[in-house]
C-alpha positions in Angstrom: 115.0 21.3 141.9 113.8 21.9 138.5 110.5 23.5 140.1 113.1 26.0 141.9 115.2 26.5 138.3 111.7 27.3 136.2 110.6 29.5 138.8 113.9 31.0 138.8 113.5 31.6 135.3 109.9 33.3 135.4 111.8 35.6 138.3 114.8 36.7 135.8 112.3 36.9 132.4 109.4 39.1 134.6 112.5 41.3 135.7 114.3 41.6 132.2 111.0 42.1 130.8 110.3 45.0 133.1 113.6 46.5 132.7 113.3 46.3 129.1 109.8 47.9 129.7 111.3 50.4 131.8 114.1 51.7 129.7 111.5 51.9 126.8 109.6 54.3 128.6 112.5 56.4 130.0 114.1 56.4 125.9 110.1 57.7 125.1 109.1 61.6 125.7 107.1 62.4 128.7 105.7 65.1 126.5 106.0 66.3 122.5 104.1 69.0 121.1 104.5 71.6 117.8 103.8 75.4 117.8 102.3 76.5 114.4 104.6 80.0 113.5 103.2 83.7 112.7 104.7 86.8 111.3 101.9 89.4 111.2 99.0 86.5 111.7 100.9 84.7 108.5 101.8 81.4 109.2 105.6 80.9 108.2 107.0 78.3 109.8 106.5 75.4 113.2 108.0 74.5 116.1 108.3 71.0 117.4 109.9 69.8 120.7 109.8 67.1 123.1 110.6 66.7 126.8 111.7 63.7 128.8 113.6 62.4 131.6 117.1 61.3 130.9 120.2 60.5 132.7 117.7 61.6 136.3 117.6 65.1 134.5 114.6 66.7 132.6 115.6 67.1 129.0 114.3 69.5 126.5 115.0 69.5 123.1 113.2 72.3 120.2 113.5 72.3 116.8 112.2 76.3 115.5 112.2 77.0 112.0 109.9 79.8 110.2 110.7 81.6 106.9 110.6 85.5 106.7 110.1 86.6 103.6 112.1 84.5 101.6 115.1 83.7 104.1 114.8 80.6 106.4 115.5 81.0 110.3 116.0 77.9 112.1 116.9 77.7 115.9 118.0 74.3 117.8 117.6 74.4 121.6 118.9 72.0 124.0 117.5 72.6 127.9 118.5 70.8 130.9 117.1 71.1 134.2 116.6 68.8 137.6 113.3 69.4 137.2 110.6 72.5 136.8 112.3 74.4 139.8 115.7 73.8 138.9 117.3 74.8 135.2 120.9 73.7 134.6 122.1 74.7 130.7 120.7 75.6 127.8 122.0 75.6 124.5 120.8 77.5 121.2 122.1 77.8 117.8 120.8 79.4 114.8 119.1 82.6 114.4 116.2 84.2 116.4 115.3 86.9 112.7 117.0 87.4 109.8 119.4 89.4 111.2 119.8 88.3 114.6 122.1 85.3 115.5 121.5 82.9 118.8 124.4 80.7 119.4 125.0 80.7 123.0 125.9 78.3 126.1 124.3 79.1 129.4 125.1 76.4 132.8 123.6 77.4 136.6 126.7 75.9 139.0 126.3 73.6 141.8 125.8 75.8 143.7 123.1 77.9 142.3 124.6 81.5 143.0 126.5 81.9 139.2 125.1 81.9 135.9 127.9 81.5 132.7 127.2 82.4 129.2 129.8 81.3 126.6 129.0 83.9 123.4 131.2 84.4 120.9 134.0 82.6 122.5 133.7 84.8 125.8 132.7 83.6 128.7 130.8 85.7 131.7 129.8 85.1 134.9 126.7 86.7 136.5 125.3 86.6 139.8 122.1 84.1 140.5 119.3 85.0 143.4 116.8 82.8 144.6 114.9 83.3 141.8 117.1 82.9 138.3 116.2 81.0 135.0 118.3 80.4 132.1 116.3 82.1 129.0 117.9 83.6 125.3 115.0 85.8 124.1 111.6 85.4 122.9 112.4 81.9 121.3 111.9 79.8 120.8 108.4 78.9 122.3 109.2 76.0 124.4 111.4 77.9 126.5 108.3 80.4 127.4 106.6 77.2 128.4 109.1 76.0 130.6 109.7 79.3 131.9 105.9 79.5 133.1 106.7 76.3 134.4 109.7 77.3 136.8 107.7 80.8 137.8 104.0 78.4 139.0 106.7 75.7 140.8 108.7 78.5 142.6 105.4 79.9 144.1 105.0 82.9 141.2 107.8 85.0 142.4 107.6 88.8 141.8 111.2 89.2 139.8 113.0 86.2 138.0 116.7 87.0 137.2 117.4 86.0 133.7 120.8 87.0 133.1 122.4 89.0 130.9 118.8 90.5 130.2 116.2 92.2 132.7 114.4 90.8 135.2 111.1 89.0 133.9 108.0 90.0 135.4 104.9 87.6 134.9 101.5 88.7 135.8 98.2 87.1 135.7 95.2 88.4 132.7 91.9 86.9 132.5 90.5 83.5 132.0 89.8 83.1 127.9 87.2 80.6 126.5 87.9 78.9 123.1 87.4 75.8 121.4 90.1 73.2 120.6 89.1 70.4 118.5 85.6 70.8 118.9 85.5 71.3 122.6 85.1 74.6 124.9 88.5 75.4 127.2 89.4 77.2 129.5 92.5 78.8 129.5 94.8 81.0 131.7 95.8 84.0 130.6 99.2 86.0 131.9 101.6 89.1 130.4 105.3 88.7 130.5 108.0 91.4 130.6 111.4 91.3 130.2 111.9 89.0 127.3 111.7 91.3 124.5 110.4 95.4 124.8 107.3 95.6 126.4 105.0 92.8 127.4 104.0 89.4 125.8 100.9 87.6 126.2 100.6 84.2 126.7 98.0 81.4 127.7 98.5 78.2 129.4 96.1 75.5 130.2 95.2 73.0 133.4 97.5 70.8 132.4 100.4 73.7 132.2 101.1 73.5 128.6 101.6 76.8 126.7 98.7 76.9 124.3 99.1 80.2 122.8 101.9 83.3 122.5 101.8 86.9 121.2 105.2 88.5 121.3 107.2 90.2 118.3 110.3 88.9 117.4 113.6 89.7 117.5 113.0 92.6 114.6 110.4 94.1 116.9 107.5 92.4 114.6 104.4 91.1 115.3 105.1 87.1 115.9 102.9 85.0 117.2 102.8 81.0 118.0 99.7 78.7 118.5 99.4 74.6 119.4 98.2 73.2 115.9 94.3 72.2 117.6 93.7 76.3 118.8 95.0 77.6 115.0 91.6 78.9 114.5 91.5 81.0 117.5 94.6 82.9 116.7 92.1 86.2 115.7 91.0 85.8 119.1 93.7 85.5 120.9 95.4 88.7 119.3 92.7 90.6 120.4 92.0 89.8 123.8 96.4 90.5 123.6 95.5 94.3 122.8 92.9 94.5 125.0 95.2 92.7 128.1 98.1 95.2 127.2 96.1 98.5 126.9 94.7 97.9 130.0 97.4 97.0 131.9 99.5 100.1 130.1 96.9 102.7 130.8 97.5 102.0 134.6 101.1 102.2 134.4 100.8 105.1 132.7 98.4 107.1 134.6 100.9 109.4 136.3 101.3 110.8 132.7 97.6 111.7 132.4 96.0 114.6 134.4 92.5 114.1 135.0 90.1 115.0 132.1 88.5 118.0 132.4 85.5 119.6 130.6 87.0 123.4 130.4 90.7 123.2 130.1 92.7 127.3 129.0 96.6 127.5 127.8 97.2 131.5 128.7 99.8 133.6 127.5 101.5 130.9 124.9 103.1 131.7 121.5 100.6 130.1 118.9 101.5 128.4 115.9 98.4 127.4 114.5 99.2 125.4 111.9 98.3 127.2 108.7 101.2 128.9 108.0 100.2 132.2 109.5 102.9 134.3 111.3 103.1 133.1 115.0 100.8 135.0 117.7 102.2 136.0 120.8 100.3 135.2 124.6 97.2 133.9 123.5 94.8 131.9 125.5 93.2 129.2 123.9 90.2 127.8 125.7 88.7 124.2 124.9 85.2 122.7 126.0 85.0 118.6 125.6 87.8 118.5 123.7 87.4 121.0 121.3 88.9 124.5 120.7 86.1 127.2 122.0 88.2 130.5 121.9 91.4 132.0 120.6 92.1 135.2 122.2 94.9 137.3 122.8 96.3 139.7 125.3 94.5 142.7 124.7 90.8 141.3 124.9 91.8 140.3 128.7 89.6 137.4 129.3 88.5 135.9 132.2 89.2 131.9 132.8 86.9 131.6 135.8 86.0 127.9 135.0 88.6 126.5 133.4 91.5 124.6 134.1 94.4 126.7 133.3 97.8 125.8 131.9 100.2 128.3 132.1 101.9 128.8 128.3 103.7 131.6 129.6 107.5 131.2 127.7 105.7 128.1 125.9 105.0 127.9 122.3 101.9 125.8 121.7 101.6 124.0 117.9 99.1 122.0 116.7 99.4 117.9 117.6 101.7 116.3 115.7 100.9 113.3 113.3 103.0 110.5 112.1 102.2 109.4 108.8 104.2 106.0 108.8 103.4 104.1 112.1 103.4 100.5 112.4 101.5 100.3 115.9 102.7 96.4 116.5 102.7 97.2 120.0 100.6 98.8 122.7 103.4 100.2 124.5 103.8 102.7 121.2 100.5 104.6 122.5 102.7 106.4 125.7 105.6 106.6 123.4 104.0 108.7 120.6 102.3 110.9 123.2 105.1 112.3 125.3 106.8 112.9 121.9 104.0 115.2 121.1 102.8 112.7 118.2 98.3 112.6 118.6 97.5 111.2 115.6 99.3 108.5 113.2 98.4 106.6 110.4 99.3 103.1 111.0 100.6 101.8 107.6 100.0 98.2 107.7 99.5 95.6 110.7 97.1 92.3 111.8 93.7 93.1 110.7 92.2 91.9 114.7 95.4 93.5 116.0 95.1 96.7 115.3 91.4 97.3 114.7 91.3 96.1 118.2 93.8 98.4 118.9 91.9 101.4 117.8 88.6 101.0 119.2 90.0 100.7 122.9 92.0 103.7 122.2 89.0 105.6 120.7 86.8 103.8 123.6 88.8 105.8 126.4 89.8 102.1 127.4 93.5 102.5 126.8 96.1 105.4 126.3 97.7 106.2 122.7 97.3 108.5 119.9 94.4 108.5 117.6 95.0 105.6 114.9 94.2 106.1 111.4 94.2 102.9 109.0 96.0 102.2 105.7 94.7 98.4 105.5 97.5 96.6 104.1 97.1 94.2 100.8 99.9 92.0 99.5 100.1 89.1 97.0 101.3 85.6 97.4 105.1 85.7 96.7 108.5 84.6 98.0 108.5 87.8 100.3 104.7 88.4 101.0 104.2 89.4 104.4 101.3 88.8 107.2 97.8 87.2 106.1 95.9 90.1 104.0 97.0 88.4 100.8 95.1 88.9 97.5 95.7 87.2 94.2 92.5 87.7 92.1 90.4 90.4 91.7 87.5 89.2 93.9 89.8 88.9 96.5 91.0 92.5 95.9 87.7 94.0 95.8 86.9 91.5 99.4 89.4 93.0 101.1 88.8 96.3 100.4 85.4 95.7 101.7 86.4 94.4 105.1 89.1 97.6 105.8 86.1 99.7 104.6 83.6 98.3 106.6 85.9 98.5 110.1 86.7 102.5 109.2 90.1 102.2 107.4 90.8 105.7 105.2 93.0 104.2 103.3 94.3 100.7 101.3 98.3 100.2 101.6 99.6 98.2 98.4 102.3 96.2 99.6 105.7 94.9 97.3 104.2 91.2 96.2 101.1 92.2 94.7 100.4 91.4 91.2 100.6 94.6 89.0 97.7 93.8 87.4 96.1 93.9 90.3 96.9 97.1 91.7 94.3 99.2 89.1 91.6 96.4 90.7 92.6 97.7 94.0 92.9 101.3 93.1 89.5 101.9 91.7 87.2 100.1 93.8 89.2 102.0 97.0 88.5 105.2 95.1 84.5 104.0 94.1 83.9 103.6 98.0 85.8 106.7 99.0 89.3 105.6 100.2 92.6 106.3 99.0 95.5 104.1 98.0 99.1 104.5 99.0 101.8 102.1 99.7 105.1 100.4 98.3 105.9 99.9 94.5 105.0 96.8 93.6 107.7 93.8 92.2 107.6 94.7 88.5 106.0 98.2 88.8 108.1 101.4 88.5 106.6 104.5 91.0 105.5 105.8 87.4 103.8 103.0 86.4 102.2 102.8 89.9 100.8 106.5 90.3 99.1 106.0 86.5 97.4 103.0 87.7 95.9 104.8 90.7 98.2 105.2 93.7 97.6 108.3 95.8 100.7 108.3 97.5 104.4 106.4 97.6 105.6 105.0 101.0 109.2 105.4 101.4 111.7 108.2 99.0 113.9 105.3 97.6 111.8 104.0 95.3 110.9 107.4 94.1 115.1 108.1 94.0 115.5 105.2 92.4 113.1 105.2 89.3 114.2 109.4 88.9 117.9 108.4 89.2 117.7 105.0 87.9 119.7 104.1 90.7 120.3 100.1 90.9 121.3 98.0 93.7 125.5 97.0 93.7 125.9 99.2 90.9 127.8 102.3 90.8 126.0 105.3 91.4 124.2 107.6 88.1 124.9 111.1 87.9 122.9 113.4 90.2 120.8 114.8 88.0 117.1 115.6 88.1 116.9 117.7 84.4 117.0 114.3 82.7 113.9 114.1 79.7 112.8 110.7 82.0 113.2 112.5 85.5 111.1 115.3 83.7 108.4 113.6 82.8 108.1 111.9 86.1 107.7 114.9 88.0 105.3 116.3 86.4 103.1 113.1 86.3 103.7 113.6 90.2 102.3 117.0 90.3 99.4 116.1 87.6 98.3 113.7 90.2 99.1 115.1 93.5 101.1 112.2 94.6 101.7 112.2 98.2 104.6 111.2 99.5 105.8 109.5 102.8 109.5 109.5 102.5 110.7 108.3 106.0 114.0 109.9 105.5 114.8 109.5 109.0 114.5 105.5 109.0 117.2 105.2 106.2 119.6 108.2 107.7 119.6 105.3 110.4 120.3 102.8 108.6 122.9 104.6 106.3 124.7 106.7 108.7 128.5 106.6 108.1 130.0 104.2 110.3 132.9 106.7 111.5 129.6 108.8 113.1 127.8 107.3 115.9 124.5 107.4 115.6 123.8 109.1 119.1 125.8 112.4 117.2 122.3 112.5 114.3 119.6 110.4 116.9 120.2 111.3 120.4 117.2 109.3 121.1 119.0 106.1 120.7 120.4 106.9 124.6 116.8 107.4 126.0 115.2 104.0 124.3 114.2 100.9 126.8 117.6 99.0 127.1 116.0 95.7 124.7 115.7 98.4 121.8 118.6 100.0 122.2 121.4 97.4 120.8 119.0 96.2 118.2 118.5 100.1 117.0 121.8 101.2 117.1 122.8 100.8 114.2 127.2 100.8 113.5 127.2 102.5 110.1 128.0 101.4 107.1 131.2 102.6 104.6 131.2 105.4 102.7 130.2 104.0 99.2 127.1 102.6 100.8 126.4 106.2 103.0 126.7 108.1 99.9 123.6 106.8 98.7 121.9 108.4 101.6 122.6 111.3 99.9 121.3 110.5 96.8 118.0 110.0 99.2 118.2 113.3 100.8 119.0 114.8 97.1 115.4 113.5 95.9 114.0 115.1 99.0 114.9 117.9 98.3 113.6 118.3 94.7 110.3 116.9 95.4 110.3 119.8 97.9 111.2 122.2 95.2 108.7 121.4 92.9 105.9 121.7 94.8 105.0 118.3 95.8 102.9 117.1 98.9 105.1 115.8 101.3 103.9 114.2 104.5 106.3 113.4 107.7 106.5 109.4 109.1 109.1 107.5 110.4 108.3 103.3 109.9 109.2 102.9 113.5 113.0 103.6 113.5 113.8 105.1 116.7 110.4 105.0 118.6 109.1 108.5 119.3 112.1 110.3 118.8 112.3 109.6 114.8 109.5 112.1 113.9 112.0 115.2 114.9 114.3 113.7 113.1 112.4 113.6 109.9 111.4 117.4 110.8 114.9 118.2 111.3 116.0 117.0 108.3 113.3 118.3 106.4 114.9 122.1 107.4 118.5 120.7 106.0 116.6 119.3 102.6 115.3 123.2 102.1 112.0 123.2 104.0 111.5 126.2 106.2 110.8 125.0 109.6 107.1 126.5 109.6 107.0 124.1 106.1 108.0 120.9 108.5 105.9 121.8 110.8 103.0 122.0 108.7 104.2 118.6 107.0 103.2 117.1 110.3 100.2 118.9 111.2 97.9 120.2 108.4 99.2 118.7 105.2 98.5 115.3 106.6 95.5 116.2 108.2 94.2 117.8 104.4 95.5 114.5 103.2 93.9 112.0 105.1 90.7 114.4 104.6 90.5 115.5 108.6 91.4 119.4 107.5 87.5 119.8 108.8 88.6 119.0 112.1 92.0 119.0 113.1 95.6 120.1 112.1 95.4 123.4 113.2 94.8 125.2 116.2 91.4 127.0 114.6 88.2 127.4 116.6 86.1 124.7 116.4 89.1 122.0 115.5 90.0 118.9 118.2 91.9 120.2 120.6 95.4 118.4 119.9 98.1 120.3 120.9 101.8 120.5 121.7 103.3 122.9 124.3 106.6 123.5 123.5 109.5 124.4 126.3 111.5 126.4 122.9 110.6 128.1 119.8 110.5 125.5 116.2 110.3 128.3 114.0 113.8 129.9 115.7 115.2 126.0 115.6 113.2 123.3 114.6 115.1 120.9 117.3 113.0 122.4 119.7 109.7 120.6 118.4 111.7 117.9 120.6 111.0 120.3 124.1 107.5 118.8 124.9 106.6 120.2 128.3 102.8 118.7 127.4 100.9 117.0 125.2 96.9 117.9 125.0 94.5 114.9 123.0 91.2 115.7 122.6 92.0 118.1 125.8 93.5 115.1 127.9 96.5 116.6 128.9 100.0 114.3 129.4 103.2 114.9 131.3 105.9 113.4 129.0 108.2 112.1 131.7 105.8 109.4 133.3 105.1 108.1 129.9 108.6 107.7 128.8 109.1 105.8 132.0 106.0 104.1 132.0 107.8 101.9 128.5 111.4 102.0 130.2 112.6 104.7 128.3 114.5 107.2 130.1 112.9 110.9 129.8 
């Protein structure tokens, strides 16, 4: 009997002990892991999250958190699914950018045919296929982890349904070798559509755990997010991200390209060359490898036996045009620029690997875009610095100018943290080893201050308005008034230097419109843009105190106009493609003569970035970068908008495919 009792006893301890044992795992994560955060290769911030099974359900919970330029943006995210195959909720609350709230309720029914989203207090029901998982966005990165998850268990489905948004579309890259903690890997590479515009890369390894992501966030910036052990890979895995994209674009994008030819003729098209010269009525121009041969005109009645011929007949053919504010953060800008007739822009500021990268595929004939020209961005270390280029000291000044030198930049971009004592470092050893200097006004710095300490050029006409006008933020407006003895003297230290300036009107006539004007009545763009950009873009307006300082904008416009100073056209992304006519456009209304706009996109930036010697006008000899034009921009400079082709280098594109090739309607 007491035998029987003790081993009774053992019986009940060995079982509560493995209960216990049991219910300590089940309370422990199956899985934990942190995601180091990037803004432009700059790390700002981590994710942490952990995944377990709870209550016979798998449970994710994420913790995001990165800081943009002085203003925190946290996310918590609560998922719940059966298992890999099978999502049931998901929860989020906080903020996916500084601007850009994320506080929404998602559930799957029962039955798996109905999707409800409470946001906002509304609910709405969507239909579910076969084939639907429950994601909010880009973020946080967990989610793209678990979404890769459902697509490999559901057998890699074409489409998965991820309402309200598009359908996501996953597709394998190549393999990528790094090194993680001292040891080679192997990792999977794939490119993901739908989430935000355009694609994503991503890369997973054998044990299905996200290991690296390059997206942009939910301000169409660069963002990227890397496990803490692959950190010093993230160079690498930026670039093999342009390289995957570009190659993967050019194909979708081929229908847009016609096949190069050696010998390619426009006949009988109106020329605008570029130089300011009257326009020329049916002229053939002729181009050999990419390059203009002959200019002739109707009379001489030559012969294009040989060539590929274009008929400009009704046409009006201008050089290519340039935008001299780009920020190329993704590949699918390259199709976007050319069927809006843009060949060459100057991209003002992006990820060193990024964009260098970018470049030399482009230039390679390994992808499809404009040619990019590089202002290599420097900032300082400061409660708003943004992405890694960061230099605080004078030897790391005159390092960084080095590097963009050495990989081709033309130019340095100063960006708003750097210290002002700093900036005449910058400025004179860019000048020593031939490169120019443009860029924002420094913290500190007046636009005065900054052209006598070396800039070449100011990015963006507020500051300019600002330090003329003395116009301050939440104060009342100044007078209007340019005559002033301050204003004065600034303008001419404008003209003594030849300060070129980038004023992106466009971007802040978006930004400022009135709010009783849509902005589909000044942009009709904004109805042709892939359906992710177009609620972020479309901007409501703002009230009336806050659109008249628009005007004030437009106002400086046009008296740096007036006076004779270098003006050059760029939009800093605003409505992608579409922007550039804008700026043109509103360059006629500040006073500019549309053969003056035009030339602010086509040979004053070519003179400025010191390419006058071989393109920006339709001259014998130049590149052959072209627009042919279905209307007449000297009769209405709208019509710069009527691109019936686009010729790079003599590669001629069909708009349509292009714009369709990015989602954007043509």
């Amino acid at each position: 009997m007491k035998l029987e009792c003790a081993s009774a006893f053992v019986v009940a301890a060995a079982l509560a002990f493995a209960s216990s044992s049991l219910h300590a795992q089940a309370s422990q994560p199956n899985e934990q892991g942190s995601f180091v955060l990037h803004k432009f290769a700059r790390a700002i911030g981590k994710e942490t999250y952990t995944l377990q099974r709870k209550d016979g359900q798998l449970l994710l919970e994420s913790d995001f958190l990165f800081t943009d330029r002085g203003t925190p943006v946290p996310l918590k995210t609560t998922y719940r699914a059966t298992d890999d195959a099978h999502p049931l909720s998901l929860s989020t609350r906080g903020q996916s950018s500084r601007s850009s709230d994320l506080n929404d309720d998602f559930s799957i029914d029962a039955s798996r045919t109905q999707v409800s989203l409470l946001r906002d207090g509304k609910k709405t029901q969507y239909p579910a296929t076969g084939h639907t998982f429950l994601m909010d966005g880009y973020s946080p990165v967990a989610m793209q982890q678990m979404l890769m998850r459902y697509w490999l268990s559901q057998g890699r489905p074409e489409r998965i349904a991820a309402p309200p948004g598009n359908d996501i579309r996953i597709q394998p890259t190549a393999e990528l070798h790094v090194k993680a903690a001292g040891h080679d890997v192997t990792l999977h590479g794939y490119q993901v559509s739908g989430l935000a515009w355009g694609s994503e890369a991503l890369w997973m390894d054998d044990n299905n755990q996200l290991v690296a992501l390059v997206t942009r966030d939910a301000e169409f910036d660069h963002f990227e997010a890397v496990r803490e052990d692959y950190e010093p890979e993230l160079a690498t895995f930026m670039q093999h991200a342009a390289i995957d994209g570009l190659t993967s674009l050019a194909q979708l994008a081929a229908k847009g390209r016609q096949p190069v030819v050696k010998r390619l003729a426009v006949t009988h098209a109106t020329l605008i060359d570029g130089t300011g010269a009257p326009a020329q009525g049916d002229v053939t121009v002729f181009m050999d490898d990419g390059h203009i041969s002959r200019i002739a005109s109707a009379k001489e009645q030559v012969a294009t036996q040989g060539y590929e011929v274009i008929n400009g007949s009704g046409k009006f053919l201008i050089p290519g045009l340039w935008d001299m504010h780009a920020h190329y953060e993704q590949v699918e800008w390259g199709p976007v620029y050319l069927a809006s007739g843009i060949t060459t822009v100057r991209d003002c500021g992006n990820i060193f690997d990024f964009i260098t990268a970018v470049r030399d595929a482009i230039d390679q004939g390994r992808g499809i875009g404009p040619r990019i020209l590089i202002a290599g961005v420097i900032d300082g270390t400061g409660p708003i610095t943004l992405g890694a280029v960061v230099a605080d000291t004078p030897e790391q000044a005159k390092a960084w100018v080095k590097r963009y030198k050495d990989v081709g930049a033309r130019q340095i971009k100063i960006y708003g943290s750097m210290k002002p004592e700093l900036v005449p470092v910058i400025t004179a050893e860019a000048h020593r080893v031939g490169m120019t200097v443009t860029g924002h006004v420094p913290e500190g710095m007046t636009t005065e201050q900054a052209v006598k300490d070396g800039y070449d050029g100011i990015n963006h006409i507020h500051y300019v308005a600002r330090d003329l006008l003395h116009m301050e933020r939440n104060k009342p407006l100044p007078p209007l008034d340019f005559t002033t003895p301050d204003a004065t003297r600034q303008l001419a230290l404008f003209r003594e230097h030849h300060t070129v300036f980038d004023d992106t009107i466009a971007l802040f006539e978006a930004e400022m419109h009135p709010e009783s004007t849509p902005l589909s009545a000044i942009e009709p763009g904004i109805t042709h843009v892939a359906p992710e950009l177009a609620a972020a873009l479309d901007s409501p307006g703002v009230k009336p105190d806050r659109a008249k300082r628009y005007d004030y904008l437009l106002a400086t416009l046009r008296e740096l106009h007036r006076q004779g100073l270098t003006i050059v056209a760029g939009t800093d992304q605003s409505i992608p493609g579409y922007s550039l006519h804008r700026e043109l456009e509103i360059y006629v209304q500040a006073g500019f003569t549309p053969m003056e706009a035009l030339m602010a996109a086509t040979s004053v930036p070519a003179r400025v970035m010191g390419l006058d010697g071989e393109v920006g006008t339709l001259t014998v000899g130049k590149r052959a970068d072209m627009v042919l034009l279905d209307g007449d921009p000297l009769a209405d400079i709208h019509n710069t908008r009527r691109v019936a082709k686009t010729i790079e280098a003599g590669a001629v594109y069909d708009p349509a495919p292009l714009w369709q090739s990015v989602g954007f309607k043509p």
